[in-house]
C-alpha positions in Angstrom: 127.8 107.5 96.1 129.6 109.8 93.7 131.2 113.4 95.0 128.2 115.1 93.6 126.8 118.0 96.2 124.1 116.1 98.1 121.5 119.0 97.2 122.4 118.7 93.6 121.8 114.9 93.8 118.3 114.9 95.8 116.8 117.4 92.7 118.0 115.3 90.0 117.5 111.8 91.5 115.1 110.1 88.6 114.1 106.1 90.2 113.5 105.6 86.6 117.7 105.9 85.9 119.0 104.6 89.1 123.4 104.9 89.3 124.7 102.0 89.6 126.2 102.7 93.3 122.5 102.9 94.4 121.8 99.0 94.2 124.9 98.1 96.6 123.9 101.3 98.9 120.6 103.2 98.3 121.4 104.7 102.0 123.5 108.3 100.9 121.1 109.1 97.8 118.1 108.6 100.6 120.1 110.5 103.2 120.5 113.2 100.6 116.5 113.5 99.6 114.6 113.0 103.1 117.4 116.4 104.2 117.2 118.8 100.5 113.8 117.1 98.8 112.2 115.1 101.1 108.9 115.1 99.1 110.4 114.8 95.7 109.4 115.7 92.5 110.5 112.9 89.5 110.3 113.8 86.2 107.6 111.5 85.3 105.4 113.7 87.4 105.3 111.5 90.2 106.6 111.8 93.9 109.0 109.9 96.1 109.1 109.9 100.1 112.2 109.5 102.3 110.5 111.1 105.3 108.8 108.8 108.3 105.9 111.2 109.1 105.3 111.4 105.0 104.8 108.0 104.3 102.8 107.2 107.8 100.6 109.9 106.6 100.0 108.5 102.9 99.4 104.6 104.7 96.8 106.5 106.9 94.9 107.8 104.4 93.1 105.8 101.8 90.6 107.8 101.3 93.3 110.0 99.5 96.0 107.7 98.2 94.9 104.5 96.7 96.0 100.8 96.7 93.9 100.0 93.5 96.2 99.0 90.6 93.5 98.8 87.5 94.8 102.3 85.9 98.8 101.4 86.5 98.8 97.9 85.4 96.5 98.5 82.5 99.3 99.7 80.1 102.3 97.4 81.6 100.0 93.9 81.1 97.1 94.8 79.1 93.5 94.3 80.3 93.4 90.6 78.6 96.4 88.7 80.2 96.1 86.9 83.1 98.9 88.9 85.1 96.9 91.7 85.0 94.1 89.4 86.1 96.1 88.4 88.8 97.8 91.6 90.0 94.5 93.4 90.0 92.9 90.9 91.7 95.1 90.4 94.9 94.3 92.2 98.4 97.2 94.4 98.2 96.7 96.1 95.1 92.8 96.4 95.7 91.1 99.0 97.7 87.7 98.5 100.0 85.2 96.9 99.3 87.3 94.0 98.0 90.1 94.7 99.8 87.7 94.9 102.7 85.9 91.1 102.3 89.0 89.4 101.5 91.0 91.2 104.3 88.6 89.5 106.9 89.4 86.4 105.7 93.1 86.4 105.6 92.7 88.4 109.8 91.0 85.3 110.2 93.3 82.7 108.8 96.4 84.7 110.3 95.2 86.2 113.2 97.8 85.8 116.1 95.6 82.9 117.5 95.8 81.0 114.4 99.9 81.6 113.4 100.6 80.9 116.7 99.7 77.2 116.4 101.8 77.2 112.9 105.0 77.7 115.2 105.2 73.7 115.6 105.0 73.1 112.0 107.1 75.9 110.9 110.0 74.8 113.3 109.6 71.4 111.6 110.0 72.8 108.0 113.2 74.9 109.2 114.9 72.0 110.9 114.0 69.8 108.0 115.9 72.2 105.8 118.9 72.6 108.3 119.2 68.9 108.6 119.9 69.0 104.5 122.4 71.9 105.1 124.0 70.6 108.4 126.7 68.1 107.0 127.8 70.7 103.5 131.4 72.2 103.7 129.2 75.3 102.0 125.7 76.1 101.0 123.7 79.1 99.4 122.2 81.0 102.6 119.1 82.5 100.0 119.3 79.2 97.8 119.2 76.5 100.3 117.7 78.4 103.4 116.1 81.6 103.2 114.4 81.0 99.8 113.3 77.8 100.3 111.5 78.5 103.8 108.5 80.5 103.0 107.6 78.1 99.4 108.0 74.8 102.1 106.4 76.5 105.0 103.7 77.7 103.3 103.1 74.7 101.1 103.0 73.0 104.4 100.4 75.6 105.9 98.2 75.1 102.9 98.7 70.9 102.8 99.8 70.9 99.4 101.9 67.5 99.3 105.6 68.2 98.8 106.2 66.2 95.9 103.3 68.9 94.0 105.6 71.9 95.6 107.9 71.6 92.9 106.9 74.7 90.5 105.6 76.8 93.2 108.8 78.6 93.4 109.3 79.2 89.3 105.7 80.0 89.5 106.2 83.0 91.8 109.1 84.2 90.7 107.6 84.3 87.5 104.9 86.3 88.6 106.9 89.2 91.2 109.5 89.3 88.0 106.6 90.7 85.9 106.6 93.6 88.5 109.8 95.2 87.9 110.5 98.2 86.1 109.8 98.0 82.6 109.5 94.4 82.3 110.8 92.4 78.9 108.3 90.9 76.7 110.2 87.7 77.9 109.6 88.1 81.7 105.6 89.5 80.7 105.4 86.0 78.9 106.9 84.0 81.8 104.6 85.5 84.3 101.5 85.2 82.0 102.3 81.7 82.0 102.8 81.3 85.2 99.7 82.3 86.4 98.2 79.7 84.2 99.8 77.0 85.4 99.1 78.0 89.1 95.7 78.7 88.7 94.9 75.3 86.4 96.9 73.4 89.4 94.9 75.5 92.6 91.9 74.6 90.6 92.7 70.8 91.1 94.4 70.9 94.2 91.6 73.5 95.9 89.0 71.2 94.6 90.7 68.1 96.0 90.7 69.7 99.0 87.1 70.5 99.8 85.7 67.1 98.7 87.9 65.9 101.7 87.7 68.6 103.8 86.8 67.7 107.6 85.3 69.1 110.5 88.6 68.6 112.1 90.9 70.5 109.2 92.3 73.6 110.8 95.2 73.8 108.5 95.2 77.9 106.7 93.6 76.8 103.6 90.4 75.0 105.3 89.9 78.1 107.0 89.7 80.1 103.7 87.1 77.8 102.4 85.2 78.2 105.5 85.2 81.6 106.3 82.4 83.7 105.1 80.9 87.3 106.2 77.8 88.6 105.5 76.9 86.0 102.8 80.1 86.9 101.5 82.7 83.7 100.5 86.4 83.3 98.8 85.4 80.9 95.9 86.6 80.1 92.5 89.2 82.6 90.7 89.0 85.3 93.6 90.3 82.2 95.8 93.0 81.3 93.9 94.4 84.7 93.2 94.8 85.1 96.9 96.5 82.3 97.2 98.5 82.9 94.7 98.9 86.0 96.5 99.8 84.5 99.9 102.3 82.6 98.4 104.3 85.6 96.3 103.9 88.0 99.5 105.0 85.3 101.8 108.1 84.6 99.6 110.1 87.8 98.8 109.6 89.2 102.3 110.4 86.3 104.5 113.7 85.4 101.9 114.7 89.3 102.3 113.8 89.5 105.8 116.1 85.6 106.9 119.1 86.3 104.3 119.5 90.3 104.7 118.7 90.1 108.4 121.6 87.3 109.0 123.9 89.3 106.5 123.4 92.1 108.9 124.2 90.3 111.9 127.2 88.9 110.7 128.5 92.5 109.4 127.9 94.2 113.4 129.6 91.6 115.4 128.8 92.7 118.3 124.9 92.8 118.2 125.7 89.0 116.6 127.2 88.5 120.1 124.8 90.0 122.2 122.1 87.8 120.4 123.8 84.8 120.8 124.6 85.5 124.6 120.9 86.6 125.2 118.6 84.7 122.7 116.1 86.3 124.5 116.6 89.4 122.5 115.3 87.4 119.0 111.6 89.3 119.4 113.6 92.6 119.6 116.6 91.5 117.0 114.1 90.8 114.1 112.0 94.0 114.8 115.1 95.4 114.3 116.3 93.7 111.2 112.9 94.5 109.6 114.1 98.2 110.2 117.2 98.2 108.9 117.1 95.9 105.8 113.2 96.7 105.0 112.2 93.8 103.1 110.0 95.6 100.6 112.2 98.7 99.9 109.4 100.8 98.1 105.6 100.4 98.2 103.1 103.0 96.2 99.7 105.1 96.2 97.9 106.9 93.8 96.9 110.2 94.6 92.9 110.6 94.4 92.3 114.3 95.0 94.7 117.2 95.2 96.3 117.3 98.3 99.5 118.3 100.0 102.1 116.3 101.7 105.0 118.1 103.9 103.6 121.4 102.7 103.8 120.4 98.9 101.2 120.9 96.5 100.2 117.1 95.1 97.9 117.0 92.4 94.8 114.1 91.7 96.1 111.0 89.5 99.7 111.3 90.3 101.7 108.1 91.4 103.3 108.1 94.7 106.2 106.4 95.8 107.2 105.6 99.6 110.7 104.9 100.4 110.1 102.4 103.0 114.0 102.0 103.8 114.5 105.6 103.7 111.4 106.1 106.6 113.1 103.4 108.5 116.0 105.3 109.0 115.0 108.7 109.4 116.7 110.4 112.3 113.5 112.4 113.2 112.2 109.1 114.4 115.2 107.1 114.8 118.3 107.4 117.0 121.5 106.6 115.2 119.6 105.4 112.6 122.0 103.7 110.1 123.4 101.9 113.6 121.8 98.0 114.0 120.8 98.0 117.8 118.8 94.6 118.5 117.3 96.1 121.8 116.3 99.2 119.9 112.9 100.7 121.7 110.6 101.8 120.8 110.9 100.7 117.2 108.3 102.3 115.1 109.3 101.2 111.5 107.3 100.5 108.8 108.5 97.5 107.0 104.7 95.8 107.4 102.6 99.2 106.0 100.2 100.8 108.3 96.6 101.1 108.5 94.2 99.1 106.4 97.1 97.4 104.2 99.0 96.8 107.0 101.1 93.2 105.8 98.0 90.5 106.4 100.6 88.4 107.0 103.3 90.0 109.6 102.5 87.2 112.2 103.7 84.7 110.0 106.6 86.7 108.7 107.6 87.4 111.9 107.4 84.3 113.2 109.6 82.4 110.3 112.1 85.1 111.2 112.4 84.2 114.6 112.5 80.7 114.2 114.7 80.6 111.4 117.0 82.8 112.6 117.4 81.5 116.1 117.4 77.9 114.6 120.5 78.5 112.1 122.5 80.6 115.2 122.3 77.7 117.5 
């Protein structure tokens, strides 16, 4: 971080003209907002959190701060294209009642109970890919490993045949890329046509699938076509957009969470050590990795009625943004914060959200983490 006077640089941080010191350590300019502007103004109008109790608070309260992404994404993707289809569509940028139906079904195709029984299968995709890795003098840790679990494990999950798991990658990267900051015309066009190609093959492959489905099929996607509530079913388009969903949710965090998480471990010696002398500790190491290195750095509300947050005044229809990784290491909440400890407890982050949008999918994030983890240490 540059010598600047840490006050100075918490009231003129701007996330829309990030310094180029804050993508190799966003830790001091945090640091510097969550203790001189911990509730921060931007000069777009919006707000950014550092502070634990702030962002909890905005999770807590939908009612308040929404999830629903129709007003944001209208500008970025237009109300035509089929990434704004897409985006608008998915369970986390949707608020209830939507958000409500389709939550049910993913609690019910990921609840413990089910992911659990995925920790066979999962183990199989991991040591599938170590096998590949096991005789290189070198290999890409996100490339070969990290990147490539969540596309094969999923695929796996869902039964799509691995010689049609090809694009699925492209596909999703395609689609996430759309989501950055300004996105190109180029990267808007890439993810528009991604989403056409994934939804033109789900609408094959989903249809293959329930002309053969069986009484016996317990695999995640049979119990999407299943489930129903209250008359109320995942069919067509809404389907496919949650899949799509899965898939794109499933793949940034778990990659962030396996390569970061190692990198980490490999920078503290020591807690590398202690996990390798006790692999007991994994449960505890990748709680503690989530924390750390939060997978999903920033996530971000819309304020629906004026309000006030910390004591500051926060007005109707203004974005907000939670620093995830700044929450994870506020000292208020956190001892020795910016210190990995692997048997850190209690360990309240808030990598996976909290109330209603909590991740859908933490089991299975978790899980890959473990495995993966422990698998490539041994």
């Amino acid at each position: 971080m540059s010598d600047m006077n840490p006050a100075l640089i918490a009231q003129t941080f701007d996330p829309a003209q990030l310094p180029a010191d804050y993508f190799a350590d966003p830790y001091p300019y945090f640091q510097a907002l969550r203790e001189h502007d911990p509730v921060h103004r931007c000069p777009d109008g919006g707000f950014y959190l550092t502070r634990h109790a702030d962002c909890y608070q905005v999770y807590r309260d939908p009612t308040r701060f929404s999830s629903d992404k129709r007003q944001t994404f209208l500008p970025l993707f237009g109300a035509d294209s089929l990434l704004y289809e897409h985006h608008t569509s998915s369970l986390v940028f949707n608020d209830p009642p939507l958000h409500t139906q389709v939550r049910r079904a993913f609690g019910n195709a990921l609840s413990p109970r089910a992911v659990a029984a995925m920790a066979a299968p999962i183990s199989r995709v991991i040591d599938e890919l170590l096998d590949h890795i096991e005789d290189r003098v070198e290999f890409d840790l996100v490339t070969d490993f990290a990147a490539a679990i969540p596309i094969e494990v999923i695929g796996s999950l869902l039964r799509i045949p691995p010689a049609e798991r090809g694009p699925l990658r492209r596909w999703s990267l395609a689609i996430l890329g759309a989501l950055e900051f300004q996105p190109n015309p180029q990267r808007l066009a890439e993810g528009n046509a991604a989403v056409a190609e994934f939804l033109a093959f789900l609408d094959d492959f989903v249809q293959r699938r329930q002309h053969s489905l069986s009484d016996d099929d317990n695999d995640l996607l049979a119990r999407l076509i299943r489930w129903q509530s209250d008359g109320y079913q995942l069919r067509g388009k809404t389907l496919y957009h949650q899949i799509i969903f899965l898939l794109n949710a499933g793949h940034e965090t778990t990659t962030n969470l396996i390569s970061n998480g190692l990198l980490a471990l490999l920078n503290q010696p020591d807690q590398l050590a202690r996990l390798r002398h006790d692999p007991g500790l994994i449960d505890s190491t990748v709680e503690e990795l989530l924390r750390f290195e939060a997978p999903i750095q920033l996530n971000n509300r819309l304020s629906l009625a004026d309000t006030e947050l910390g004591g500051v005044p926060i007005p109707a229809g203004v974005n907000i943004t939670l620093a995830i990784a700044a929450a994870n290491r506020d000292p208020a909440v956190f001892e020795q914060p910016d210190r990995l400890d692997i048997c850190r407890q209690p360990n309240p982050h808030l990598s996976f959200g909290s109330g209603i949008h909590t991740c859908a999918g933490l089991h299975i994030a978790r899980l890959e983490g473990k495995i993966a983890i422990a698998r490539l240490l041994q």
